[in-house]
Backbone bond lengths (Angstrom), bond angles and torsions (degrees), N, CA, C in turn:
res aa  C-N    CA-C-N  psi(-1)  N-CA   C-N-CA  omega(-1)  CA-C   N-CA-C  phi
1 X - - - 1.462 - - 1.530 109.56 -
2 X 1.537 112.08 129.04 1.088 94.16 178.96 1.721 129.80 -105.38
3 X 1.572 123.19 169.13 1.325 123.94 -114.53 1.699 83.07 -116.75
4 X 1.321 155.15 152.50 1.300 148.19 -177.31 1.518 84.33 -172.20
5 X 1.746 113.43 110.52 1.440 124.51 173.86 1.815 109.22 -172.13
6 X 1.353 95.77 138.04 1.434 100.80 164.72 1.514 123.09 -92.84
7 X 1.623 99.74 124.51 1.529 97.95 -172.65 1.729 99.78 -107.78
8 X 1.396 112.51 140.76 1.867 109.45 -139.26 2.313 82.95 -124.52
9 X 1.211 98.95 90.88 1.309 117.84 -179.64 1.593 109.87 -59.06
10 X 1.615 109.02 -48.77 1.427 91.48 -166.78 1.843 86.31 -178.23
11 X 1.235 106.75 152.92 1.769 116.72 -157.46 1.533 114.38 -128.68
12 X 1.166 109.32 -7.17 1.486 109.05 -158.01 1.824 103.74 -73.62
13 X 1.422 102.55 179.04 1.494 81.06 159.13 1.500 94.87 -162.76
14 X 1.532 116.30 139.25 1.262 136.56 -173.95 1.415 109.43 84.43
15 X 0.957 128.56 -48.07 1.622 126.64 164.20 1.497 121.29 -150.97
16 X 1.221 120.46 115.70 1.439 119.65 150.02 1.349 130.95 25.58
17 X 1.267 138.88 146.87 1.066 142.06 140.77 1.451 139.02 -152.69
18 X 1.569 127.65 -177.15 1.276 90.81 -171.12 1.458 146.40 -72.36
19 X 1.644 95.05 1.45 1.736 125.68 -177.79 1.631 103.34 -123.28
20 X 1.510 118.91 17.02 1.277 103.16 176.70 1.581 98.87 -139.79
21 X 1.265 141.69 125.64 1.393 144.05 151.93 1.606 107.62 -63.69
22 X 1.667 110.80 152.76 1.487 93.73 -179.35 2.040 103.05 -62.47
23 X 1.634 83.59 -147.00 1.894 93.63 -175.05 1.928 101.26 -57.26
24 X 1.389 83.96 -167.13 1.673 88.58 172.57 1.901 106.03 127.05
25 X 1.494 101.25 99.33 1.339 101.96 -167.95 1.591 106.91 -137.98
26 X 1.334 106.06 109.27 1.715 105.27 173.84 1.762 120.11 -107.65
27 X 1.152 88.97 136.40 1.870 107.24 -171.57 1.514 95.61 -98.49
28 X 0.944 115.68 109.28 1.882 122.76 132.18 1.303 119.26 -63.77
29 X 1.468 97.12 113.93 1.418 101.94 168.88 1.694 123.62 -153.59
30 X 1.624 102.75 94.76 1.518 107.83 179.97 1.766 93.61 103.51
31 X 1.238 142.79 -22.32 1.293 111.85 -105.25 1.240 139.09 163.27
32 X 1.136 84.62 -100.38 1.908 132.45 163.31 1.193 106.89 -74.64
33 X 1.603 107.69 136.58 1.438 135.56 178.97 1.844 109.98 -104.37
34 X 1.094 129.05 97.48 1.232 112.93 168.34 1.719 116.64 -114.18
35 X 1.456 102.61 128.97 1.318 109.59 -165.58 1.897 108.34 -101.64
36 X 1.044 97.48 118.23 1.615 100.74 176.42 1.464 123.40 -95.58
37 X 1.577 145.92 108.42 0.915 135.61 126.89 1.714 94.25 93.65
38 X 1.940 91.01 58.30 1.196 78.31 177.00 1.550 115.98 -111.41
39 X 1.494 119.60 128.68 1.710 154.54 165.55 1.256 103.93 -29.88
40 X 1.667 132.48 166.84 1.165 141.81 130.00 1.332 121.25 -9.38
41 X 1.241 131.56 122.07 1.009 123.03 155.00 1.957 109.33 102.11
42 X 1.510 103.90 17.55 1.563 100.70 -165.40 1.488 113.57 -81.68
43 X 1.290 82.79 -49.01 1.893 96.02 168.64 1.489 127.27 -16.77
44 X 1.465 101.56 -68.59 1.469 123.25 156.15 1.161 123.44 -42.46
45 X 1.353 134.36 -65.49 1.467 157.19 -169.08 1.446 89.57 -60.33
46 X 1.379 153.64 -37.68 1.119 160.35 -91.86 1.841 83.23 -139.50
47 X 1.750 100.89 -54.00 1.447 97.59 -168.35 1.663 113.38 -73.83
48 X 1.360 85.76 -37.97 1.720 95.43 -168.52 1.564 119.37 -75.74
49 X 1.773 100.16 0.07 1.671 114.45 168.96 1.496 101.66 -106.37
50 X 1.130 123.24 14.37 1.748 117.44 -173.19 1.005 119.20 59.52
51 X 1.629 124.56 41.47 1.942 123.72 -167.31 1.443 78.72 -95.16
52 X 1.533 135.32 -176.47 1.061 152.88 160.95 1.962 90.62 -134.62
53 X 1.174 91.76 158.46 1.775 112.16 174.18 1.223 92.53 -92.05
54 X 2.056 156.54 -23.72 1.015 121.38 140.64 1.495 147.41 -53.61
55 X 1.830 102.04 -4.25 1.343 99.44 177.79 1.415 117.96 -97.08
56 X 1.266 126.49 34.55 1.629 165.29 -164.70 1.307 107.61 -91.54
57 X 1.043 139.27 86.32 1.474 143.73 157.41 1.213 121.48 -100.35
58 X 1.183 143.31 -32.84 1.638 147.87 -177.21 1.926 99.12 -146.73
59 X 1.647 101.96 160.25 1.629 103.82 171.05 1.144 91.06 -140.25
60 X 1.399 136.51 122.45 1.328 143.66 168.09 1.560 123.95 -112.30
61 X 1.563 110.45 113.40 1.382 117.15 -169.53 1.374 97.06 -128.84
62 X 1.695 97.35 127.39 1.705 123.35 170.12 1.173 104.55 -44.89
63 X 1.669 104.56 -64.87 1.732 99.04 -149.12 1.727 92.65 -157.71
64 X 1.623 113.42 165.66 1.584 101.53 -162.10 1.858 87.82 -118.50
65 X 1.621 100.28 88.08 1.301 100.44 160.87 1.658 93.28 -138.93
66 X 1.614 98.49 145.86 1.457 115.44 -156.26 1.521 115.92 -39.49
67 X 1.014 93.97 -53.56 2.130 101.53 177.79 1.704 105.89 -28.62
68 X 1.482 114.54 -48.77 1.637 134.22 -146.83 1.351 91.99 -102.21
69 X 1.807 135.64 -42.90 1.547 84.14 178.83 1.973 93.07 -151.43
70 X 1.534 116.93 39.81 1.146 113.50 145.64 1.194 142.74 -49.20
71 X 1.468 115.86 6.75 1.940 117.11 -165.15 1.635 83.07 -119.95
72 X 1.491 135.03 -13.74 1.258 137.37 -177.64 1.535 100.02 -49.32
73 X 0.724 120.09 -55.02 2.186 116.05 -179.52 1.237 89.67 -45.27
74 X 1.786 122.27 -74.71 1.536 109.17 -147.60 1.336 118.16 -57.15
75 X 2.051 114.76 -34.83 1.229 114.80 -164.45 1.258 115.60 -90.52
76 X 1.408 131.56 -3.77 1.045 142.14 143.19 1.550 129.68 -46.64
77 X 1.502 88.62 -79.16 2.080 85.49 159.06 1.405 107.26 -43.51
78 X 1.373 135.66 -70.63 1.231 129.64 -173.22 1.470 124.84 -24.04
79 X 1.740 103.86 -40.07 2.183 100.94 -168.93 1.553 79.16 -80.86
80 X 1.235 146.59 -40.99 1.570 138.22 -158.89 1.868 84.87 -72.17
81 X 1.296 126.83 -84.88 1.573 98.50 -149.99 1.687 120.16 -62.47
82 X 1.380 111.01 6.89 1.354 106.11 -159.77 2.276 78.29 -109.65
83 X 1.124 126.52 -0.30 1.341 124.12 179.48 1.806 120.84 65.87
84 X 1.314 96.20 29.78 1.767 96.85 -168.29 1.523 107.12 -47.78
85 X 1.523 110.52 114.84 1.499 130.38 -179.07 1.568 106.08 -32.83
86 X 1.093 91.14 -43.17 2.095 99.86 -166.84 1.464 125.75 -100.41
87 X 1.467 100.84 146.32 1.543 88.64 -179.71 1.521 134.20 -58.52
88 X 1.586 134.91 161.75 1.748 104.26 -150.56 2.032 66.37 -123.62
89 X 1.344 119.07 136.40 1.552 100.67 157.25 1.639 110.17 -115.81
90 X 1.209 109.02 124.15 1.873 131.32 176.30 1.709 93.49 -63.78
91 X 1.579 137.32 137.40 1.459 150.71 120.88 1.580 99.11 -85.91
92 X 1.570 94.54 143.38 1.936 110.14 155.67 1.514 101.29 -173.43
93 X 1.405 98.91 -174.06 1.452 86.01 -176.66 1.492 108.43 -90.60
94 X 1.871 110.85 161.17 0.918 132.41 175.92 1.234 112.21 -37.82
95 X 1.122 121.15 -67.25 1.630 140.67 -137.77 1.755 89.11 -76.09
96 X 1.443 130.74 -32.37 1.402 136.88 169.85 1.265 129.27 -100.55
97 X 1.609 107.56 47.21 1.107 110.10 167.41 1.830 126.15 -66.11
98 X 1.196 88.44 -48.90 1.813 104.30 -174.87 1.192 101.64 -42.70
99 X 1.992 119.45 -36.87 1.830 118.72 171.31 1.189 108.18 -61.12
100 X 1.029 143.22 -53.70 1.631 136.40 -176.42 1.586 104.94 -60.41
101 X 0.890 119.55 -43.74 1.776 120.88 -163.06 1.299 84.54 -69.85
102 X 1.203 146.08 -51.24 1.722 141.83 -149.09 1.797 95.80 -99.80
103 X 1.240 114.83 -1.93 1.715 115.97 170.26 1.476 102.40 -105.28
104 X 1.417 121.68 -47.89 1.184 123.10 177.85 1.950 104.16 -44.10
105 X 1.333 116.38 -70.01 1.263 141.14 157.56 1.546 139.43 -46.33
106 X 1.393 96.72 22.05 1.565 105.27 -162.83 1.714 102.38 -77.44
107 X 1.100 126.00 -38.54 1.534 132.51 -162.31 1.713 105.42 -141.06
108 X 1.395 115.07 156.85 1.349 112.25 168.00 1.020 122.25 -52.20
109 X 1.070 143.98 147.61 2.090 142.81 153.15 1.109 108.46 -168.76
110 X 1.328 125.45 154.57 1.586 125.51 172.57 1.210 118.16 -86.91
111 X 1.476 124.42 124.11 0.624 138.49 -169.96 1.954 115.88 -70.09
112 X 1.278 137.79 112.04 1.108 135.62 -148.34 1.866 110.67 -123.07
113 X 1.305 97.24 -16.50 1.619 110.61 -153.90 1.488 105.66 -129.85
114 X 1.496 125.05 138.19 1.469 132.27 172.51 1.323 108.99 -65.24
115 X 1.004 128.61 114.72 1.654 133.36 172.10 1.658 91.93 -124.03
116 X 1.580 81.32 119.81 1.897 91.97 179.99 1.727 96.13 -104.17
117 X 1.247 112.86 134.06 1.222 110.42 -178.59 1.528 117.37 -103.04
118 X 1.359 136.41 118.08 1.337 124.29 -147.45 1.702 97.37 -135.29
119 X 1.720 141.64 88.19 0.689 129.32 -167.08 1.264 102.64 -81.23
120 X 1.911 114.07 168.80 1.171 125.04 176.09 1.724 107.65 -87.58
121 X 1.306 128.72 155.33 1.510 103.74 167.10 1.935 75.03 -161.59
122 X 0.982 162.99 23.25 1.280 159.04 137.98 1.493 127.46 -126.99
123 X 1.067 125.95 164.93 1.658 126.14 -179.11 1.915 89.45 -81.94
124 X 1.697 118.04 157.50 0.949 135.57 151.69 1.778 108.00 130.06
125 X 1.393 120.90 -142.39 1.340 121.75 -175.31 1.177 123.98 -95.43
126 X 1.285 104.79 154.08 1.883 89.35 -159.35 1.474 96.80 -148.26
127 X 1.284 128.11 18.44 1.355 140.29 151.56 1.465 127.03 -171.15
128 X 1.042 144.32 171.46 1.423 153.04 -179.83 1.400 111.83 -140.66
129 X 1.463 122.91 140.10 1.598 126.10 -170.14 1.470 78.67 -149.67
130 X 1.497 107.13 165.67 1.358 105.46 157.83 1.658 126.47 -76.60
131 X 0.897 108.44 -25.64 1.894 121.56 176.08 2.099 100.50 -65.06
132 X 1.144 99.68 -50.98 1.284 101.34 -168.20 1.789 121.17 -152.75
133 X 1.680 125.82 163.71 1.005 138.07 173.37 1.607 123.27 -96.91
134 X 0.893 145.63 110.36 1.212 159.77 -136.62 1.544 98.62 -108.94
135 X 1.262 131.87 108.74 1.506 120.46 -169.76 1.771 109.23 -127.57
136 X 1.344 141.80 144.41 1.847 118.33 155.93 1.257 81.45 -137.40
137 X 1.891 90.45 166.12 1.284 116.37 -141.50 1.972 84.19 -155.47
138 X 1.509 93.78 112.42 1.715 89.66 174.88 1.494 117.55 -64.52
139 X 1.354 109.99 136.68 1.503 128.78 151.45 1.511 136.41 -74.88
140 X 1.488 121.61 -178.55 1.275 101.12 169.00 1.452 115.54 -151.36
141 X 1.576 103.97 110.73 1.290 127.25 -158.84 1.778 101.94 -141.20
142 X 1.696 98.44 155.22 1.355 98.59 -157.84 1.953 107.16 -57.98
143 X 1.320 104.98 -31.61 1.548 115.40 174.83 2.127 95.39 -96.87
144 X 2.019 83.67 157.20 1.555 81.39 -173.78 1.782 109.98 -75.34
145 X 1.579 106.23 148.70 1.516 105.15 -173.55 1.536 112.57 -142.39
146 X 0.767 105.94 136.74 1.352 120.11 168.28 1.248 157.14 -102.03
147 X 1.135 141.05 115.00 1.639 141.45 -165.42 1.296 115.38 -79.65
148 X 1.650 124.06 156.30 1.566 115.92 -178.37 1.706 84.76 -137.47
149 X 1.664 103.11 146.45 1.463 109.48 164.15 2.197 74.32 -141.91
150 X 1.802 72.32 148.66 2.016 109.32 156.53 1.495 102.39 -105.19
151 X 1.018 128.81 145.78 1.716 155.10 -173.80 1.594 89.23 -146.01
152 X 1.485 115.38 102.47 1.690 119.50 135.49 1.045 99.71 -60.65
153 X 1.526 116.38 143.00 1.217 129.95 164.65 1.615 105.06 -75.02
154 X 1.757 103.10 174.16 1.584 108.85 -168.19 1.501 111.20 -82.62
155 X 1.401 110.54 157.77 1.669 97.01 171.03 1.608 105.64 -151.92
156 X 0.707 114.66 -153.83 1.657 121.91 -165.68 1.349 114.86 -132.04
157 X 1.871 124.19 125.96 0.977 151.04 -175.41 1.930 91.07 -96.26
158 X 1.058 94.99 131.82 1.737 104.39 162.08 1.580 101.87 -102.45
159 X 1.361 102.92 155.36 1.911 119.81 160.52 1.004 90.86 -97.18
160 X 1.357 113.06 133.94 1.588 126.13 126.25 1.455 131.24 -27.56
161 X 1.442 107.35 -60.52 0.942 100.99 -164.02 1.518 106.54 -90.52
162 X 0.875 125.11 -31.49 1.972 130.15 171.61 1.928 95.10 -52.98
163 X 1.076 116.37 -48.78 1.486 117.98 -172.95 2.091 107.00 -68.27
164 X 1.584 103.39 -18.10 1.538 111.35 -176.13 1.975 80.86 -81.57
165 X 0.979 125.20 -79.08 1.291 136.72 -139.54 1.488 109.71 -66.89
166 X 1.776 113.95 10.57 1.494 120.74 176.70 1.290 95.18 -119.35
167 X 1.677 108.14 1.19 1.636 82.18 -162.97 1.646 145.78 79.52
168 X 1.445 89.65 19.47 1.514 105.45 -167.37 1.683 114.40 -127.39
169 X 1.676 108.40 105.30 1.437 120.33 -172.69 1.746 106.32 -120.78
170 X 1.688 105.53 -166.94 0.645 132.49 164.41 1.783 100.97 35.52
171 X 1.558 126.22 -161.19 1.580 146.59 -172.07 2.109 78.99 -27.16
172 X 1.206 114.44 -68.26 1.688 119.15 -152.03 1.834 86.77 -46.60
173 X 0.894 142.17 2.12 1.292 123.45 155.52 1.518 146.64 -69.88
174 X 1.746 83.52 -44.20 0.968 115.27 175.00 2.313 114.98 -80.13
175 X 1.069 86.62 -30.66 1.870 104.64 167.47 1.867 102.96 -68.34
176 X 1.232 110.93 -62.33 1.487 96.96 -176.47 1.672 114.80 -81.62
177 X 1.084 109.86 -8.28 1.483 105.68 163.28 1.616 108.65 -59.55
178 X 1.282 116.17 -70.98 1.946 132.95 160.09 1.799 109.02 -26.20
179 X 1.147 108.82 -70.61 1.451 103.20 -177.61 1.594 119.04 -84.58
180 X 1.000 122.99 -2.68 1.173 117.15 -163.54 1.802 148.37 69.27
181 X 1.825 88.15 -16.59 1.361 92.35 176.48 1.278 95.35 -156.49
182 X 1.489 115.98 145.16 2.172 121.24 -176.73 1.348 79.19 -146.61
183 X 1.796 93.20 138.13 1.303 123.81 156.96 1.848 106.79 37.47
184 X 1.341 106.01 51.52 1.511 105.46 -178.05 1.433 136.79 77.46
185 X 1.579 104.48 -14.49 1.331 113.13 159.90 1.390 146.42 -111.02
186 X 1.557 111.46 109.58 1.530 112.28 -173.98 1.471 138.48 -46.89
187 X 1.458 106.76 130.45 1.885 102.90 174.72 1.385 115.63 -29.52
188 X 1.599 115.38 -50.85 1.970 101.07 161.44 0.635 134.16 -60.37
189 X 1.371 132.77 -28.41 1.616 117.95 174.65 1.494 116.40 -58.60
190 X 1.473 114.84 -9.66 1.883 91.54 -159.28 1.482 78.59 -128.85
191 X 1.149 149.24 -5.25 1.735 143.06 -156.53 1.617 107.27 -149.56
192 X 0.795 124.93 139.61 1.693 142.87 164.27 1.534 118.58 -105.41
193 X 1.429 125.01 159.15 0.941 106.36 -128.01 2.124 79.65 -110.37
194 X 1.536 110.07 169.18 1.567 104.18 -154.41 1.545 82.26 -117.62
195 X 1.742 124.39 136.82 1.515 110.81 -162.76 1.713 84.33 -89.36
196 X 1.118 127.91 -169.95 1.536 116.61 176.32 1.540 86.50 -133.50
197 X 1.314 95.32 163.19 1.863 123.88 -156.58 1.567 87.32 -82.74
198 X 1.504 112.86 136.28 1.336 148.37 153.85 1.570 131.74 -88.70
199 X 1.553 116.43 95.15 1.339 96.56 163.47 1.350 125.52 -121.17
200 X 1.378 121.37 159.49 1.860 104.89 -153.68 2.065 79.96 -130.15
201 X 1.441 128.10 169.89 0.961 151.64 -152.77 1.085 119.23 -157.46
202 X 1.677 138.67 65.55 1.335 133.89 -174.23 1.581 139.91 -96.34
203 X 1.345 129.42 66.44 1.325 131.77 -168.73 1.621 101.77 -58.75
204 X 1.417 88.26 -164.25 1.571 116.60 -160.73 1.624 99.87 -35.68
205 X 1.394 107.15 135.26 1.440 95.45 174.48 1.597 103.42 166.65
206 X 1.628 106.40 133.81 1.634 94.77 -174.81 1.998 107.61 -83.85
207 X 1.055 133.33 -174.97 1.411 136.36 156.55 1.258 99.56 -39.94
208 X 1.526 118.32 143.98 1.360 133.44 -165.40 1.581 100.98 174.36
209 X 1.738 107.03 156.20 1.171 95.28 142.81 2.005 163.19 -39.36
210 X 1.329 75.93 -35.99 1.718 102.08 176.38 1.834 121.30 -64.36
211 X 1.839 86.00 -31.77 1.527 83.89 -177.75 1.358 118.72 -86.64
212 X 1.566 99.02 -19.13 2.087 114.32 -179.63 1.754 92.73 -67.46
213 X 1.160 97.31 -41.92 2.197 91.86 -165.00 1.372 118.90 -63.02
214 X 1.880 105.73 -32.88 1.528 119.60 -153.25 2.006 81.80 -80.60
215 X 1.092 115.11 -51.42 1.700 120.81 -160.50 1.108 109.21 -86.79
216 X 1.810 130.20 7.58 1.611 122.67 -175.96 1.668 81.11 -73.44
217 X 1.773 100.19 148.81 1.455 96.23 -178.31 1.185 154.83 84.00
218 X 1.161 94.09 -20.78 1.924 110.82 -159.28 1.472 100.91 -62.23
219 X 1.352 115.58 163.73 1.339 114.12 -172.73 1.688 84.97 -112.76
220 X 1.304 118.02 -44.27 1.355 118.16 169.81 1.573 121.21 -120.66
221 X 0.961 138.22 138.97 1.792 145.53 -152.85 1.325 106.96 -119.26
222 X 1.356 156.02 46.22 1.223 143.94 -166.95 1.660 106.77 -81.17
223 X 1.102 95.74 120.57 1.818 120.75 -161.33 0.996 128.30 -112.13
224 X 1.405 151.44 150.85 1.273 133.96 -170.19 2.146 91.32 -108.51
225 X 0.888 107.20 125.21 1.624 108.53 166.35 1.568 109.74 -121.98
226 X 1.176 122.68 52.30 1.481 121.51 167.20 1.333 148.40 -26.26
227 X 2.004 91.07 -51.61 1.959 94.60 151.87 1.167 105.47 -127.03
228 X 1.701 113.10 176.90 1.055 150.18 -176.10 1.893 101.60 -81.56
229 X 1.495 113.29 147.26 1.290 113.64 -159.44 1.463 104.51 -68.10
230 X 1.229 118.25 -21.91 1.512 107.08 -164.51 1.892 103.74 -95.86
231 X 1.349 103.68 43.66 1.663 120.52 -177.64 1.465 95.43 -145.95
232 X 1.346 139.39 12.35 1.594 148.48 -159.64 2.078 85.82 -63.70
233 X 1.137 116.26 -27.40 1.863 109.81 -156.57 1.909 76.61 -86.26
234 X 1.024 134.03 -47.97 1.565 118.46 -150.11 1.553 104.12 -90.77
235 X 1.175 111.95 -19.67 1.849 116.64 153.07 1.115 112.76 -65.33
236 X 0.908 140.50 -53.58 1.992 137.87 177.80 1.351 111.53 -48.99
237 X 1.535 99.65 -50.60 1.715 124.35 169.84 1.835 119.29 -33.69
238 X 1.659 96.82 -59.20 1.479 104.84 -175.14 1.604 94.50 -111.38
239 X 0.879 138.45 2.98 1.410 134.80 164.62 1.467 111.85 78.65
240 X 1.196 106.12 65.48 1.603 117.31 -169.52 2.120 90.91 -129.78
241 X 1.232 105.95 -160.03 1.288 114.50 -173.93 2.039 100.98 -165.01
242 X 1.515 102.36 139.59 0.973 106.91 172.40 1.388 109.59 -79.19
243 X 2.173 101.89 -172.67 1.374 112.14 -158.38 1.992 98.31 -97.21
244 X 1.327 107.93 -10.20 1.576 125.96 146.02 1.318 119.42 -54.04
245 X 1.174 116.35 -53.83 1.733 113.90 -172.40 1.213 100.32 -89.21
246 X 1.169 122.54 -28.50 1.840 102.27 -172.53 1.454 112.39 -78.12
247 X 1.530 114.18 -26.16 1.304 108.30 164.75 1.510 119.37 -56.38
248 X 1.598 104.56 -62.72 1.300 127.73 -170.97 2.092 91.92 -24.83
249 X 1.406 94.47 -80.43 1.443 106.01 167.05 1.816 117.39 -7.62
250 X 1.322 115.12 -61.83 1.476 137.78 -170.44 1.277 103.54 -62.12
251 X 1.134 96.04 -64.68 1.879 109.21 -176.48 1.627 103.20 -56.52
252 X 0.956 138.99 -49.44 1.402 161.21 -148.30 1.665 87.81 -82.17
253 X 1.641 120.31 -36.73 1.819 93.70 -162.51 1.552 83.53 -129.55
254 X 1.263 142.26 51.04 1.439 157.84 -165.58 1.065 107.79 4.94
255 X 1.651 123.03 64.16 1.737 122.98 162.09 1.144 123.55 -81.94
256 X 1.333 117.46 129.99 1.826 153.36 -155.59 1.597 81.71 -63.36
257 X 1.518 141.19 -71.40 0.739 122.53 -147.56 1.964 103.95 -155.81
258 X 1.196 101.98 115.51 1.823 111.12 177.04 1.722 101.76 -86.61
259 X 1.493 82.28 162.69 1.453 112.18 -165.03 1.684 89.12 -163.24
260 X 1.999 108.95 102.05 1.153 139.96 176.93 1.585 92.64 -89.32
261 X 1.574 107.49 108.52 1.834 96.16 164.67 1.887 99.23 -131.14
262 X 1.269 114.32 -151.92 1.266 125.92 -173.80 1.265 126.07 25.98
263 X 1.382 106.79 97.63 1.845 133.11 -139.51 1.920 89.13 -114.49
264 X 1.386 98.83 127.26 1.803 92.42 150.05 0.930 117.44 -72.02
265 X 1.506 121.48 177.92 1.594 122.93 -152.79 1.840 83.67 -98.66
266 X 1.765 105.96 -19.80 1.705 111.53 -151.92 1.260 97.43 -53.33
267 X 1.817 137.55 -45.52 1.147 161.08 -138.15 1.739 105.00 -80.69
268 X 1.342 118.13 148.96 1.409 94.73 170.47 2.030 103.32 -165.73
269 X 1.519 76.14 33.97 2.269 92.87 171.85 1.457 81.28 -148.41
270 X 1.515 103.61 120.38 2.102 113.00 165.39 1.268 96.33 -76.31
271 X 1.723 123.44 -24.28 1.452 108.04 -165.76 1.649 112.35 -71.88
272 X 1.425 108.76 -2.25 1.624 98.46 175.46 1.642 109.78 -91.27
273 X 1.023 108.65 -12.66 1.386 98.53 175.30 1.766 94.80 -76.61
274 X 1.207 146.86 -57.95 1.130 120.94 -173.88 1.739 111.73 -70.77
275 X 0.998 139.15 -33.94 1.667 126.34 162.68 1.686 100.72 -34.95
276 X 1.369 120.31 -65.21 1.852 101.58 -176.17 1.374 111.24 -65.56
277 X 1.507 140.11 -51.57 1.226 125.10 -178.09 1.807 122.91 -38.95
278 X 1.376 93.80 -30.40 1.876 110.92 174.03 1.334 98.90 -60.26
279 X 1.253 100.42 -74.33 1.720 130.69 174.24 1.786 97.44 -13.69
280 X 1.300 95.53 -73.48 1.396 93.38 -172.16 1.694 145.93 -89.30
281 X 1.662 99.88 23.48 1.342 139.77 148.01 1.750 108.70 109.91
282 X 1.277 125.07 31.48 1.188 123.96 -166.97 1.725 98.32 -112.81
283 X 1.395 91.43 98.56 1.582 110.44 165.23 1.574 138.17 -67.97
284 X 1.471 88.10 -1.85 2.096 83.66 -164.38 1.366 87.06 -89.51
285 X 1.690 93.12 -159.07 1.940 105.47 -176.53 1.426 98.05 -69.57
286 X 1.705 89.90 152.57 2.308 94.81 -173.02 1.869 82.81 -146.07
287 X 1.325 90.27 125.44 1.890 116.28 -179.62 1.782 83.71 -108.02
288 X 1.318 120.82 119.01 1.416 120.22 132.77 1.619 109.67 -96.03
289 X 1.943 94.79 120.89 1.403 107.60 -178.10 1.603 120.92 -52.58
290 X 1.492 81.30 147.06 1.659 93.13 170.56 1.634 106.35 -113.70
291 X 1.361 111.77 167.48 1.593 111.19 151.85 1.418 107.85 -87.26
292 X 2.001 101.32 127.20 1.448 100.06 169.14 1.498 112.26 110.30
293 X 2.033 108.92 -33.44 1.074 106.21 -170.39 1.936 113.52 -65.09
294 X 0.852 120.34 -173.20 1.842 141.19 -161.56 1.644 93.75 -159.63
295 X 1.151 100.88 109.07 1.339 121.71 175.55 1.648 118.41 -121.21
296 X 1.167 140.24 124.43 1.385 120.22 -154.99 1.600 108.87 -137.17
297 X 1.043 115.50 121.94 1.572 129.75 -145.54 1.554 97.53 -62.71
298 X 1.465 114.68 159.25 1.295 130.84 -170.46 1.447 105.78 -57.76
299 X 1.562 108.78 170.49 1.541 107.60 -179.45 1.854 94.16 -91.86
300 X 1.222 104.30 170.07 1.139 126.72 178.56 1.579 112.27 -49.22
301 X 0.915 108.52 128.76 1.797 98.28 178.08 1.829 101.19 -59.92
């Protein structure tokens, strides 16, 4: 059965604390391990959430400020001494490559494992799997940054009962699913079409285009809400977004389900970040992150 969940490593943002690990966010999906933007301290966070460095398939980093991808040395060395069978491929942005090469490269170790390094340097798609589409979408933050959404592609729900009333069982299901048409009757007539699950990924970043495109849809929204609304001038300032706008955002592109992470240290009640997300009209399911938590994406529409 397959496994579709966010495992929520660490929330803080800009520094640590004693209830916050920096960033560090891994997606199950199908499978596939994709690790986002992982902080100081991921390595660890990694064990004490039950990640293994074989469940490592992609590492995706917005932007190269310390919070977002200081744990890149450890978890790197980590897929090399632990021998991860498979190739691991790194996204970040273009413009910070020389940061990855000098994180990749921080200390001696042997190198054991394919790490394909695939920078970002435009908005659009940036891989294909069969489960899903891999897309970033620029932000706008004082360093260049980047957003990631997955798009399953669409697929097809059959009726029962439209498939009873043609007369169509057993293997012939599976044949007109493939061809599209048996004995005169079309894949529409008996099936509708299945939208496929969306998840979008938004770090540091003020309102922009990038953040309306990455979250139209989303089935899940994991967001950075850093301050509290009545700090809206010192978010614009450092290019962050409140726990107002990131909803606003949510509500605005009808996502199934938010995920409020990357907390100032200034703050010290999570429950006000969800009072403004209310506040600011976003009705679906609302996760204010934890370290550690397992959050597991909506069912299929």
């Amino acid at each position: 059965m397959s496994v579709r969940e966010l495992v929520v490593l660490g929330t803080a943002s800009q520094v640590p604390t004693r209830h916050r690990n920096h960033n560090g966010y891994l997606l199950r999906w199908d499978g596939q391990g994709l690790l986002f933007d992982p902080g100081e301290g991921t390595q660890r966070q990694m064990l004490r959430a039950g990640v293994a460095a074989h469940d490592l398939n992609r590492i995706c980093v917005t932007h190269f400020h310390g919070d977002h991808s200081l744990g890149l040395a450890g978890v790197i060395q980590r897929i090399n001494l632990d021998r991860v069978p498979h190739p691991v491929v790194a996204h970040y942005p273009a413009s910070g490559e020389r940061f990855f090469d000098r994180l990749r490269y921080a200390t001696a170790y042997r190198e054991t494992v394919r790490l394909e390094q695939r920078p970002v340097s435009a908005d659009g798609e940036l891989d294909r799997t069969p489960s899903y589409v891999l897309e970033a979408h620029r932000l706008s933050h004082p360093v260049e940054s980047y957003g990631y959404r997955l798009v399953e592609p669409d697929a097809r729900r059959m009726l029962p009962e439209r498939l009873a009333a043609h007369g169509i069982a057993g293997p012939d299901v599976g044949l007109l699913l493939r061809r599209g048409e048996l004995n005169g009757v079309t894949l529409d007539e008996v099936s509708e079409r299945r939208r496929g699950q969306r998840f979008a990924f938004v770090m540091d970043t003020r309102l922009c285009e990038g953040v309306d495109v990455l979250a139209e849809g989303a089935d899940m929204l994991v967001i950075e809400s850093t301050f509290l609304d009545e700090d809206t001038e010192l978010a614009v300032e450092h290019g962050h977004l409140t726990a107002g706008q990131a909803a606003g955002v949510a509500a605005r592109a009808g996502v199934r389900h938010l995920v409020l992470t990357h907390f100032s240290q200034r703050y010290s009640d999570p429950a006000e970040f969800e009072r403004q997300a209310r506040a600011a009209g976003f009705t679906g399911e609302l996760t204010i992150a934890k370290d550690l938590l397992r959050v597991p994406l909506p069912k299929r529409r």
